[in-house]
MARDO-622582 format. One record per residue (C-alpha): residue number from 0; residue in one letter; x, y, z. Coordinates in steps of 0.5 Angstrom, whole numbers, plus 500, padded with zeros to 3 digits. Each point is the difference from the previous one (the first is absolute). Layout:
BEGIN
@i:NUM aa:A east:X north:Y up:Z
...
This chain:
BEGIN
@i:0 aa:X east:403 north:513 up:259
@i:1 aa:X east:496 north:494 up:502
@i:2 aa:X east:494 north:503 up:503
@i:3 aa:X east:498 north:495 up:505
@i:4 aa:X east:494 north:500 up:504
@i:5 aa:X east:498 north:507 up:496
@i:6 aa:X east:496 north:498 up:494
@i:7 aa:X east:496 north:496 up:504
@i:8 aa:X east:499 north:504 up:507
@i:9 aa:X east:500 north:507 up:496
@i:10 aa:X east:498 north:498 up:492
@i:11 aa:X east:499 north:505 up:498
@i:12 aa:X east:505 north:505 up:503
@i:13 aa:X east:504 north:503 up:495
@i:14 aa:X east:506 north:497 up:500
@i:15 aa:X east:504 north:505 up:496
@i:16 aa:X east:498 north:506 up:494
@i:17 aa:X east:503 north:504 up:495
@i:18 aa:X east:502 north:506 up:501
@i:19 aa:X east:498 north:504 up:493
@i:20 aa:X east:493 north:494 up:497
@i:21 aa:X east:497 north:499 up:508
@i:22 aa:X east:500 north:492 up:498
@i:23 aa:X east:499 north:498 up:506
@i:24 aa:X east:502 north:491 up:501
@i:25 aa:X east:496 north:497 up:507
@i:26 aa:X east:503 north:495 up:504
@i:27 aa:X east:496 north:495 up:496
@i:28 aa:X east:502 north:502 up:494
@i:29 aa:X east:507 north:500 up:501
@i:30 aa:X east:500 north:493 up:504
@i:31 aa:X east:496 north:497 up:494
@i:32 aa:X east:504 north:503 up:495
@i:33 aa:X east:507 north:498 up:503
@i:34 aa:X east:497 north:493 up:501
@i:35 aa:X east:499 north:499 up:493
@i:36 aa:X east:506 north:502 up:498
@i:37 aa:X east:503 north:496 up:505
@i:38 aa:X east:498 north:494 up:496
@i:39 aa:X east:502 north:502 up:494
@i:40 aa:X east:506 north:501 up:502
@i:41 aa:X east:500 north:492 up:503
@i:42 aa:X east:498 north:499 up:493
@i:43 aa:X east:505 north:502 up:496
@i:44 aa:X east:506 north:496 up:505
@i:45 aa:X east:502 north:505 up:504
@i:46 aa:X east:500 north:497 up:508
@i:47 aa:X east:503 north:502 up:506
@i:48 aa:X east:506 north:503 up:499
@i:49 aa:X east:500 north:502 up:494
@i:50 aa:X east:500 north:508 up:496
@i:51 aa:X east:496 north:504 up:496
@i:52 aa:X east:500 north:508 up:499
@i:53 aa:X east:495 north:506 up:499
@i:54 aa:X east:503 north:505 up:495
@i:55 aa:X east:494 north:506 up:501
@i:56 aa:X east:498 north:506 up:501
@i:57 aa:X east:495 north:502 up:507
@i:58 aa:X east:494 north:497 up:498
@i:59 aa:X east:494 north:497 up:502
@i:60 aa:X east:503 north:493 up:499
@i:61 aa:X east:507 north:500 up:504
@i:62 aa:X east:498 north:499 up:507
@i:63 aa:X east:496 north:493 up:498
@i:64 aa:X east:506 north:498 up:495
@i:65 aa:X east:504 north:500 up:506
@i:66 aa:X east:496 north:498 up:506
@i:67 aa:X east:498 north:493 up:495
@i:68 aa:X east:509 north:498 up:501
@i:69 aa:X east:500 north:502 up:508
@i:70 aa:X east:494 north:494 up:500
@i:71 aa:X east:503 north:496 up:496
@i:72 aa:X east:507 north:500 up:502
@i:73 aa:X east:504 north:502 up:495
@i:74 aa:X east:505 north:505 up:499
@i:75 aa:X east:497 north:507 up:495
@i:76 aa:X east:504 north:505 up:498
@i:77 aa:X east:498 north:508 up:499
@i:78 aa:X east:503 north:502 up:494
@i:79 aa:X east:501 north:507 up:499
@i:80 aa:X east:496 north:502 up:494
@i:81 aa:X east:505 north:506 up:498
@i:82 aa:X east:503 north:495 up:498
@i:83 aa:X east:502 north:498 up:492
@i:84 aa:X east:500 north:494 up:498
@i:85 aa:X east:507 north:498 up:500
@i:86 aa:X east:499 north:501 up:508
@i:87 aa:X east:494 north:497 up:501
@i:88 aa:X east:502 north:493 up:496
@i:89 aa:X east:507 north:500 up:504
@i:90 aa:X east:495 north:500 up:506
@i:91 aa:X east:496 north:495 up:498
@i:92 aa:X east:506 north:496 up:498
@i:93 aa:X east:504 north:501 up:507
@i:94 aa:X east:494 north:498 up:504
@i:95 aa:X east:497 north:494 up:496
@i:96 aa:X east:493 north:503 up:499
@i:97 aa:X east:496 north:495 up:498
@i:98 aa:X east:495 north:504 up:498
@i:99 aa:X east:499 north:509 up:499
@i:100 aa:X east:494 north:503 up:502
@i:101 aa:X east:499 north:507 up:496
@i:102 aa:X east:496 north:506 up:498
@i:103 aa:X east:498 north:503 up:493
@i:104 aa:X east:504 north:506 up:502
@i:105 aa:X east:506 north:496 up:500
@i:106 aa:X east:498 north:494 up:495
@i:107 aa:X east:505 north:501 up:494
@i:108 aa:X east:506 north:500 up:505
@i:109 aa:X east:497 north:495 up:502
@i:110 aa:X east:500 north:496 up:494
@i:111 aa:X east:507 north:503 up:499
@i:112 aa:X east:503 north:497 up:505
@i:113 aa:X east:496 north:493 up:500
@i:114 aa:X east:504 north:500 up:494
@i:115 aa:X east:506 north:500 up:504
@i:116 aa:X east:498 north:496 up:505
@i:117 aa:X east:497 north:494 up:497
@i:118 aa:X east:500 north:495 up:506
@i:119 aa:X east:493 north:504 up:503
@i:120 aa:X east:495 north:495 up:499
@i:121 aa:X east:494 north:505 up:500
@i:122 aa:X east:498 north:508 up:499
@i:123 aa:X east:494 north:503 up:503
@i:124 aa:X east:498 north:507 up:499
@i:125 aa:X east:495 north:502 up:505
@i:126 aa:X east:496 north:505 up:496
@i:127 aa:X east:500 north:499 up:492
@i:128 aa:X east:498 north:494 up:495
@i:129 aa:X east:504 north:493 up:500
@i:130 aa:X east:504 north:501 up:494
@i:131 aa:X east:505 north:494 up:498
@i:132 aa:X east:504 north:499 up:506
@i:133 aa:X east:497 north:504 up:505
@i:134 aa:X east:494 north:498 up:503
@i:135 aa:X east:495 north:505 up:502
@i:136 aa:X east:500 north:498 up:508
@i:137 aa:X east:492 north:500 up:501
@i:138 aa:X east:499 north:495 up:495
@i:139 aa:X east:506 north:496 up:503
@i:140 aa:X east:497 north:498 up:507
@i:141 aa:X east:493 north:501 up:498
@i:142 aa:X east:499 north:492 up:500
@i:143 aa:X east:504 north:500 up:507
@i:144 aa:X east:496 north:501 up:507
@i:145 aa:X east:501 north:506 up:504
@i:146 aa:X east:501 north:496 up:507
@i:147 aa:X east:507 north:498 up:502
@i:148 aa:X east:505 north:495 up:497
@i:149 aa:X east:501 north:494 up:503
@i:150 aa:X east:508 north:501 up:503
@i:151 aa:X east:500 north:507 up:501
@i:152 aa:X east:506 north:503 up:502
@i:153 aa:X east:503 north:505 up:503
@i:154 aa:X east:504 north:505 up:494
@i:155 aa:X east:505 north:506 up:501
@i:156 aa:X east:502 north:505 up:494
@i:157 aa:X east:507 north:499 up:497
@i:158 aa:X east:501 north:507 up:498
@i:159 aa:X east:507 north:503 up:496
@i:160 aa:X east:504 north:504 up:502
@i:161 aa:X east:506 north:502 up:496
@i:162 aa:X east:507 north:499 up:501
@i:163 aa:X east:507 north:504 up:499
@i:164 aa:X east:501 north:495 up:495
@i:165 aa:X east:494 north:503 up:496
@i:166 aa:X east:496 north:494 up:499
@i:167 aa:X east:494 north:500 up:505
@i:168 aa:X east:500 north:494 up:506
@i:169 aa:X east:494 north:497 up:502
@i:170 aa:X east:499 north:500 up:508
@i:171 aa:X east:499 north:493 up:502
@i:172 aa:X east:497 north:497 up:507
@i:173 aa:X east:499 north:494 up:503
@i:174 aa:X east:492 north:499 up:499
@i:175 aa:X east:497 north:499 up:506
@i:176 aa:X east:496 north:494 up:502
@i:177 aa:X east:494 north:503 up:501
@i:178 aa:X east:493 north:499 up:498
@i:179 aa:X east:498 north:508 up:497
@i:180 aa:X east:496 north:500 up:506
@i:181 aa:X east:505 north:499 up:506
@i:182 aa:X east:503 north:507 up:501
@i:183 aa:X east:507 north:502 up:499
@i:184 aa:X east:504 north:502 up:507
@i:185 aa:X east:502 north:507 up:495
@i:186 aa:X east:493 north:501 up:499
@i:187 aa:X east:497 north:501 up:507
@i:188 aa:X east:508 north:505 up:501
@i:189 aa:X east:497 north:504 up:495
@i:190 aa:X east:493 north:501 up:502
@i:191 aa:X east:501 north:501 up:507
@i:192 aa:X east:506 north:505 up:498
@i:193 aa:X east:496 north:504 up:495
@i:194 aa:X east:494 north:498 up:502
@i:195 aa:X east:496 north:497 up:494
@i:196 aa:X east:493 north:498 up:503
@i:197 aa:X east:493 north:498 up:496
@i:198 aa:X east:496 north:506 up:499
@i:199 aa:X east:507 north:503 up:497
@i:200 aa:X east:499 north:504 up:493
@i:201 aa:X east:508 north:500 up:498
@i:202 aa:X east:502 north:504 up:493
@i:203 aa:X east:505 north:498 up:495
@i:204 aa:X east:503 north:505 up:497
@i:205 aa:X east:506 north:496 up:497
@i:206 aa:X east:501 north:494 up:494
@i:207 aa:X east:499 north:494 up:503
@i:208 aa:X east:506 north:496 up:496
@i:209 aa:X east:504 north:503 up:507
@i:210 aa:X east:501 north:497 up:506
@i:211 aa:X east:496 north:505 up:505
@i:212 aa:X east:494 north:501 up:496
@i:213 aa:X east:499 north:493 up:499
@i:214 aa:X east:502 north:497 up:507
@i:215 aa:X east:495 north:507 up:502
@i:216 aa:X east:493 north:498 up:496
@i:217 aa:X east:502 north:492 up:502
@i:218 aa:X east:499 north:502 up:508
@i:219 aa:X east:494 north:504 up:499
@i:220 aa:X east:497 north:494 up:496
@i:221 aa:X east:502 north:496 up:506
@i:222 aa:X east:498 north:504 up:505
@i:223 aa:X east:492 north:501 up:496
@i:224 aa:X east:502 north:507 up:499
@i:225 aa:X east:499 north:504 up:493
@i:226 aa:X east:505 north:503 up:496
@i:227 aa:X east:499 north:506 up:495
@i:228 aa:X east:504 north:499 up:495
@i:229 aa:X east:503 north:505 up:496
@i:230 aa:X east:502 north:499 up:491
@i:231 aa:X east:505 north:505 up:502
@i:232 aa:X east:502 north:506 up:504
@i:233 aa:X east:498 north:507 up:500
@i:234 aa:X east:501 north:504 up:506
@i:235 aa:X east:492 north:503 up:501
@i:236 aa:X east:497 north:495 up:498
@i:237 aa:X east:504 north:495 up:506
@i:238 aa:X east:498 north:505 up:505
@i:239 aa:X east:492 north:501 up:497
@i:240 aa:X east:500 north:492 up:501
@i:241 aa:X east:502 north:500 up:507
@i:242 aa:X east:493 north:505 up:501
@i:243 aa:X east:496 north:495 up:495
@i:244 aa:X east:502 north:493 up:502
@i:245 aa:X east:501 north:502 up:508
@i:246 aa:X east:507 north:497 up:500
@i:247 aa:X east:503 north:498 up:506
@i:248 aa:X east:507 north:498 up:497
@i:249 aa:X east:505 north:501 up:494
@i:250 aa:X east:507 north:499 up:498
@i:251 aa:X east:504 north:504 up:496
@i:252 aa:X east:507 north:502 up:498
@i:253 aa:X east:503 north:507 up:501
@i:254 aa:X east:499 north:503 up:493
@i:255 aa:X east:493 north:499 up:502
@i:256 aa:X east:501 north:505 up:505
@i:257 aa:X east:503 north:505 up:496
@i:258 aa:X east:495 north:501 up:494
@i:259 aa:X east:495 north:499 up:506
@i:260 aa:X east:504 north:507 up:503
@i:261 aa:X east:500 north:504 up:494
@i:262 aa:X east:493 north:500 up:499
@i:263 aa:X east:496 north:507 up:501
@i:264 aa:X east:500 north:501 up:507
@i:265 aa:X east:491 north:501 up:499
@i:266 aa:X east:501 north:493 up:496
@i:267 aa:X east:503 north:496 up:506
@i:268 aa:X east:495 north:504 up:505
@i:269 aa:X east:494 north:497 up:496
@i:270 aa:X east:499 north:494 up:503
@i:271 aa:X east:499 north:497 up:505
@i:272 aa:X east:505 north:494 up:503
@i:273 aa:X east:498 north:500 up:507
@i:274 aa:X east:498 north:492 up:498
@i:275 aa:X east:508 north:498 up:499
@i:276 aa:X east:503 north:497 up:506
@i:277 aa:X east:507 north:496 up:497
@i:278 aa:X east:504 north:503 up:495
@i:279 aa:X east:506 north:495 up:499
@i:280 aa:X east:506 north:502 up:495
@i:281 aa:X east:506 north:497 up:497
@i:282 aa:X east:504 north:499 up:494
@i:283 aa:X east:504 north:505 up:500
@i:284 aa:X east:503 north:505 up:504
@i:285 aa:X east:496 north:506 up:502
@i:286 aa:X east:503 north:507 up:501
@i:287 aa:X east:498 north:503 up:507
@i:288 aa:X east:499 north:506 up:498
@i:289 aa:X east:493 north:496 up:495
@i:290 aa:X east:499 north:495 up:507
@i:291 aa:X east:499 north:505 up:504
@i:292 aa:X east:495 north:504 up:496
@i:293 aa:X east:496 north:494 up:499
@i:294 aa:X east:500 north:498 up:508
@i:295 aa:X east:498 north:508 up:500
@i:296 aa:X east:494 north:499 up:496
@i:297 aa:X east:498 north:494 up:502
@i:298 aa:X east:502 north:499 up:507
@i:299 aa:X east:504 north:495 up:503
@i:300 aa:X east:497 north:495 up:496
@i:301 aa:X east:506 north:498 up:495
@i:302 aa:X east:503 north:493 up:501
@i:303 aa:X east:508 north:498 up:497
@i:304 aa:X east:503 north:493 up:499
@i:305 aa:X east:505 north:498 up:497
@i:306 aa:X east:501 north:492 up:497
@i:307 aa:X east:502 north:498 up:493
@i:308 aa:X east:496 north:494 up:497
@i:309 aa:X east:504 north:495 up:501
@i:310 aa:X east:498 north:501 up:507
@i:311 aa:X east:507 north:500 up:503
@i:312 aa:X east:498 north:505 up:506
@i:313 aa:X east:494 north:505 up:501
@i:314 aa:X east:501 north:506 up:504
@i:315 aa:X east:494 north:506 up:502
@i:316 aa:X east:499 north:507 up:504
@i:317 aa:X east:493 north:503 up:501
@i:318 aa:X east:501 north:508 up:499
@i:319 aa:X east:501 north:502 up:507
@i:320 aa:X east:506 north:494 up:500
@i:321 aa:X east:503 north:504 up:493
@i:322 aa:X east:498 north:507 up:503
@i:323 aa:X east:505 north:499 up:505
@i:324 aa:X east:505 north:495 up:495
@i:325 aa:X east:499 north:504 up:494
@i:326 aa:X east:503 north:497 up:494
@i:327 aa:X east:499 north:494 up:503
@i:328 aa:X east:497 north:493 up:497
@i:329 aa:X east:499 north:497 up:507
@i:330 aa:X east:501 north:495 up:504
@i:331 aa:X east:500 north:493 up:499
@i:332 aa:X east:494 north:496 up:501
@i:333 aa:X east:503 north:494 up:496
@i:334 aa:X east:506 north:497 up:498
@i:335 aa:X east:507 north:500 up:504
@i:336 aa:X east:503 north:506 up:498
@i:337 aa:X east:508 north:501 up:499
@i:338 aa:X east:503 north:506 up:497
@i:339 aa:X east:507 north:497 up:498
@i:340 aa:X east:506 north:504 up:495
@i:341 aa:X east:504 north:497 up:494
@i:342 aa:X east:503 north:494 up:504
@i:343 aa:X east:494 north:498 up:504
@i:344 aa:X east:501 north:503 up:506
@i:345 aa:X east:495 north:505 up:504
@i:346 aa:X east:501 north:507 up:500
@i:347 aa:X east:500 north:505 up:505
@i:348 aa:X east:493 north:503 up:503
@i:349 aa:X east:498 north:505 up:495
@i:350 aa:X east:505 north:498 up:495
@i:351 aa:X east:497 north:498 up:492
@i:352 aa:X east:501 north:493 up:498
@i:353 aa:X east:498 north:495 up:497
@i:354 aa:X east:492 north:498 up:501
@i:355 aa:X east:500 north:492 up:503
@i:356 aa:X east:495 north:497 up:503
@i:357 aa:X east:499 north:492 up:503
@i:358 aa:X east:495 north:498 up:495
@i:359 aa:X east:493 north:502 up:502
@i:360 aa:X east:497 north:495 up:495
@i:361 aa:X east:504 north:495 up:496
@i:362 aa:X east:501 north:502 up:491
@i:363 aa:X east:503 north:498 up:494
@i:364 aa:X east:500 north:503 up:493
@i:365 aa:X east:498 north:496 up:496
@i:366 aa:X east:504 north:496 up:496
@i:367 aa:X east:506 north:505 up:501
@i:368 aa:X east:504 north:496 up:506
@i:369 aa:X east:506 north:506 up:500
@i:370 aa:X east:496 north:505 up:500
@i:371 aa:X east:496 north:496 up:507
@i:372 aa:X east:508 north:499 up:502
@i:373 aa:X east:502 north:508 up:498
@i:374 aa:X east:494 north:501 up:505
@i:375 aa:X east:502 north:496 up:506
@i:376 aa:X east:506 north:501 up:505
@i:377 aa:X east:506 north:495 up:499
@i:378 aa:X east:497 north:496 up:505
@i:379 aa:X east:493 north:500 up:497
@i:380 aa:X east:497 north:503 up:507
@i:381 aa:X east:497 north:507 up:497
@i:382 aa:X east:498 north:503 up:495
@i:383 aa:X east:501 north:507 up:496
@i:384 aa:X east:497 north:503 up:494
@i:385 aa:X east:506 north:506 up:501
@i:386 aa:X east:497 north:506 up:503
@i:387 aa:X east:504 north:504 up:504
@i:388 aa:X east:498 north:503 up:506
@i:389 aa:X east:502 north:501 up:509
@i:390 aa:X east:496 north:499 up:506
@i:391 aa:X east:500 north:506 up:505
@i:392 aa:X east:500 north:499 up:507
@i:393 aa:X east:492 north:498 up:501
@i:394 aa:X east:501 north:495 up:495
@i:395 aa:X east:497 north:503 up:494
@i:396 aa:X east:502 north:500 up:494
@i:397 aa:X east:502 north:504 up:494
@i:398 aa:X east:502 north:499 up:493
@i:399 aa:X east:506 north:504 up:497
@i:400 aa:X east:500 north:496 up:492
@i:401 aa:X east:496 north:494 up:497
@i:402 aa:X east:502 north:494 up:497
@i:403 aa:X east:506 north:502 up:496
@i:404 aa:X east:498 north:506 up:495
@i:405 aa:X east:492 north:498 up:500
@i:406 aa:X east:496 north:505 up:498
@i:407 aa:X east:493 north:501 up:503
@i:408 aa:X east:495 north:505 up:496
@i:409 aa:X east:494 north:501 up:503
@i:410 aa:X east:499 north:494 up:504
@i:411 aa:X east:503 north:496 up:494
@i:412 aa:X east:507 north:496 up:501
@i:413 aa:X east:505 north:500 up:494
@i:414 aa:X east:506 north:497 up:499
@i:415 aa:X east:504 north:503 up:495
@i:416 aa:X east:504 north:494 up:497
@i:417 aa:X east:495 north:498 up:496
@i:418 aa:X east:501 north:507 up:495
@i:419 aa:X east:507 north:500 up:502
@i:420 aa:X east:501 north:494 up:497
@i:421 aa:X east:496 north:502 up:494
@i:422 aa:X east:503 north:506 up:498
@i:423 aa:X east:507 north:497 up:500
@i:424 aa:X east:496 north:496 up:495
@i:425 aa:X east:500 north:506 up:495
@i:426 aa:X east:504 north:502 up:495
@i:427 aa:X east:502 north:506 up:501
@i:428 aa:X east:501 north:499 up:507
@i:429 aa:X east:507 north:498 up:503
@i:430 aa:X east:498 north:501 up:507
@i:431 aa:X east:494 north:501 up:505
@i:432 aa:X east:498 north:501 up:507
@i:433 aa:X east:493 north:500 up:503
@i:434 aa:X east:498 north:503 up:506
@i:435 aa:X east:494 north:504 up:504
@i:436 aa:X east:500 north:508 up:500
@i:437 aa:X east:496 north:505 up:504
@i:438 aa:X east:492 north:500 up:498
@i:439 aa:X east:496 north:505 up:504
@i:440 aa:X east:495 north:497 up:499
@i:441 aa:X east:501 north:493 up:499
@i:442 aa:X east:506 north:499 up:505
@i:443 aa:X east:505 north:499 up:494
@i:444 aa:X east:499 north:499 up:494
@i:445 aa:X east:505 north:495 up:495
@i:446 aa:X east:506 north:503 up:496
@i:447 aa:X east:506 north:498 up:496
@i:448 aa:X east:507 north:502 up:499
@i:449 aa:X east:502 north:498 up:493
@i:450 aa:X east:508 north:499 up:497
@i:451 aa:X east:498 north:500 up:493
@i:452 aa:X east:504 north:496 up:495
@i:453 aa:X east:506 north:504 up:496
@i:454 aa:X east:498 north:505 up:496
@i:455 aa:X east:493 north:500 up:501
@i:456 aa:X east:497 north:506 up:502
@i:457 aa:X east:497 north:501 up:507
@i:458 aa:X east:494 north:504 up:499
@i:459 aa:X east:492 north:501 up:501
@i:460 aa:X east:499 north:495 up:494
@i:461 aa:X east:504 north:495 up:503
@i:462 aa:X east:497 north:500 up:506
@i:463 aa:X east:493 north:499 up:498
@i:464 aa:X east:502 north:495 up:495
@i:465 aa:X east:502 north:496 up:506
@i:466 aa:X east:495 north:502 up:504
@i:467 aa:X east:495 north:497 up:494
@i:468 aa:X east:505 north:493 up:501
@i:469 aa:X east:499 north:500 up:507
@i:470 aa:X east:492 north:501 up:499
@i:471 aa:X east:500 north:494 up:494
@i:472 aa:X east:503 north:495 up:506
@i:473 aa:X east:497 north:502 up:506
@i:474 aa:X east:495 north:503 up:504
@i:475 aa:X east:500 north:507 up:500
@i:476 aa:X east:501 north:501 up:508
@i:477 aa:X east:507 north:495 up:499
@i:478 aa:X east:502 north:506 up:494
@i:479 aa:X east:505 north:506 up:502
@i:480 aa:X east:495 north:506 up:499
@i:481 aa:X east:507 north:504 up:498
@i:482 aa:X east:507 north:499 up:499
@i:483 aa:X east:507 north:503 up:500
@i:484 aa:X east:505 north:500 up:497
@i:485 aa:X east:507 north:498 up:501
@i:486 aa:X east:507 north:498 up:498
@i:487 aa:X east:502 north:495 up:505
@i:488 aa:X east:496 north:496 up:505
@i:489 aa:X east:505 north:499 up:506
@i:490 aa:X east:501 north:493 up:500
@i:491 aa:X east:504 north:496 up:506
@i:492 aa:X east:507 north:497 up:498
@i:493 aa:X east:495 north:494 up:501
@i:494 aa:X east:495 north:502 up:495
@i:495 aa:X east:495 north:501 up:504
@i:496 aa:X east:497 north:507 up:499
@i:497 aa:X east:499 north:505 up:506
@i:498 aa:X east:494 north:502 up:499
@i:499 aa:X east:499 north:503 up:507
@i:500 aa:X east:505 north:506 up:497
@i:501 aa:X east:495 north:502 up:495
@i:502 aa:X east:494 north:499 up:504
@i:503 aa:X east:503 north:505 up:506
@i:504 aa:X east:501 north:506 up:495
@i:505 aa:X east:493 north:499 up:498
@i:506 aa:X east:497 north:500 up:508
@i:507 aa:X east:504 north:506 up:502
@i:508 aa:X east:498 north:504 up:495
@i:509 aa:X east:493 north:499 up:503
């Protein structure tokens, strides 16, 4: 998100607005904002290389707490902010954080896992009083100036992404030896490709703890466009945005386009989105029936891609190539693609296997080296995050499952593991099996099947009971929504359960 020449060419050009107070943040203010906190940073020990995390809503705040680490090249982690503190401090911890950037929202989590987590040298809270160990951000860098810092760097994000282990993994990359200044050859790929320009207006419907929006802003800013940015979803208030805001450019996930759908029809034809140009999509499969309604409404202005955040690869379509590749995730624009089975060797065109790809850009979870070797071939030449798909003949790809049993609802990837885990936890539990159901409107939703413990009676009660288990332990999001009861899991005489013949009953019942 460094803003470069901006602030001081267009000063007073808002570089972004929330969606729901109007706050508006200039160039100028973010450079001066994002220069003092870069000096705090400096002076409370972080140097190059080092990591520190953002826990928060969308707020005013964000976009500056994450552009101080891109100039001070340091890595900085968005946590969700869904999260409990359990999770939060396993992140802090993983990471190293040094140092946790959070809001009133979110502050007794906060405190909560700082408790957990003792090796964070400093908190911040963005909007609320200094109170004990967390300092109030305005009074912290109010003595530093608002020019740059002496060694500015160039820093990157280390986002987590969870594992089939259940336990999150920060995704890590070489830090490039850039000042913030100097461009990124991805960066210029991604502006020739969607067209970024200066006099865009981008609107962010999405949190900006995830990959896409985050990395969407950022390239806004970079290029001295203006992002809107919105608290939270609502689908009529997205398209009154887009008349008032004139915007240009969007980045949604599917869900978007379904609630956006079921909208009267006298709502959507209320406004007026001739001023939208690239509307880009990802995150999770979108059925064909809701894409071509969407590109119906909206014109061929509907762009597709796939890429997981460990940047192994990057395929795209516009809507004219899906239109006539429905279904597909386009072809590859990035990365060495390979579609290889269980014995790593390729299939036949048109065949379902393994997604591989000659790593794009080089990763590692951080201090995890066997889930990075789990990640890798045997001779370390590519890289898979275990998706399934195949390529037809005019090299398009399409995508036939995800990594192994992750459950993607409304644009949020979740691995069940972690809940699984849990719930074997339980007394009354023998066995437990996590997986993803159909949602109509989310996609799919997260559901349990449960072998009680002998003698306990498997009924409502039960179920809510440990529902409320789940809830005490994890985000909401991670928890089954229901679960279903039965008296044997079926387990493989290796142990390892066939989750795969209870999920199937499920999706074909749909």
């Amino acid at each position: 998100m460094y803003p470069g020449e901006t602030p001081h060419k267009h000063p007073n050009r808002p570089a972004f607005i929330m969606a729901d107070s109007g706050e508006t943040v200039t160039y100028a203010e973010l450079e001066a904002r994002s220069n003092r906190l870069a000096h705090f940073l400096r002076s409370q020990g972080l140097n190059r290389l080092d990591h520190y995390s953002v826990f928060m809503e969308n707020n005013p705040r964000y976009i500056e707490s994450c552009t101080a680490g891109e100039r001070a090249g340091l890595y900085y982690t968005c946590i969700n902010s869904y999260l409990t503190a359990e999770e939060v401090a396993y992140i802090l911890r993983n990471s190293e954080s040094k140092l946790l950037i959070t809001s009133s929202a979110r502050v007794e989590v906060t405190r909560a896992a700082h408790e957990l987590a003792p090796d964070v040298r400093c908190c911040l809270i963005v909007d609320g009083p200094t109170d004990g160990e967390i300092l109030n951000l305005d009074e912290a860098v109010a003595s530093f100036p608002g020019t740059p810092i002496a060694d500015e760097w160039l820093g990157t994000p280390m986002l987590y992404s969870s594992g089939t282990t259940g336990r999150p993994k920060g995704i890590l990359r070489p830090l490039p030896e850039n000042q913030p200044s100097e461009p990124l050859p991805i960066f210029d790929f991604l502006v020739a490709l969607w067209k970024y320009r200066e006099d865009m207006t981008y609107l962010s419907p999405a949190p900006l703890y995830h990959a896409a929006p985050l990395a969407a802003v950022s390239l806004t800013i970079q290029c001295g466009g203006t992002a809107v940015i919105m608290e939270r979803f609502d689908p009529e208030r997205y398209l009154a945005l887009i008349e008032q805001h004139q915007v240009t450019h969007s980045q949604l996930v599917p869900t978007m386009f379904s609630r956006m759908l079921k909208l009267p029809e006298e709502t959507r034809a209320r406004y007026d989105l001739s001023s939208l140009e690239v509307a880009i999509h990802a995150a999770a499969p979108c059925p064909v029936q809701v894409k071509e309604q969407m590109i119906d409404w909206w014109g061929p202005i509907i762009d597709e891609y796939y890429g997981a955040t460990e940047g192994l690869g990057f395929t795209a379509c516009t809507s004219e190539e899906w239109l006539a590749h429905k279904g597909s995730v386009g072809r590859v624009l990035l990365g060495d693609l390979h579609i290889l089975d269980d014995d790593m060797q390729p299939v036949e065109q048109g065949t379902a296997g393994q997604v591989w790809f000659k790593t794009a850009t080089d990763f590692e979870y951080f201090n995890d080296p066997e889930k990075t070797a789990e990640a890798r071939s045997p001779d370390g030449t590519m890289s898979t995050v275990g998706d399934i798909g195949y390529v037809d003949a005019d090299g398009y790809m399409y995508l036939t499952d995800r990594a192994t049993f992750m459950i993607i609802s409304g644009g949020v990837n979740i691995y069940p593991q972690e809940s699984e885990n849990l719930l074997i936890t339980h007394p009354k539990v023998m066995d437990a099996a996590v997986f993803g159901v159909p949602n109509a409107d989310l996609g799919e939703e997260v559901k349990a099947v449960v072998q009680p413990l002998a003698g306990v009676d498997a009924d409502g009660q039960l179920e809510q009971e440990l529902i409320a288990f789940c809830k005490e332990h994890l985000a909401s999001i991670k928890c089954p929504r229901t679960i279903d009861f039965s008296g044997q899991l079926p387990r493989l005489p290796t142990g390892k359960l066939y989750k795969r013949e209870l999920r199937d009953k499920y999706w074909q019942q749909s």
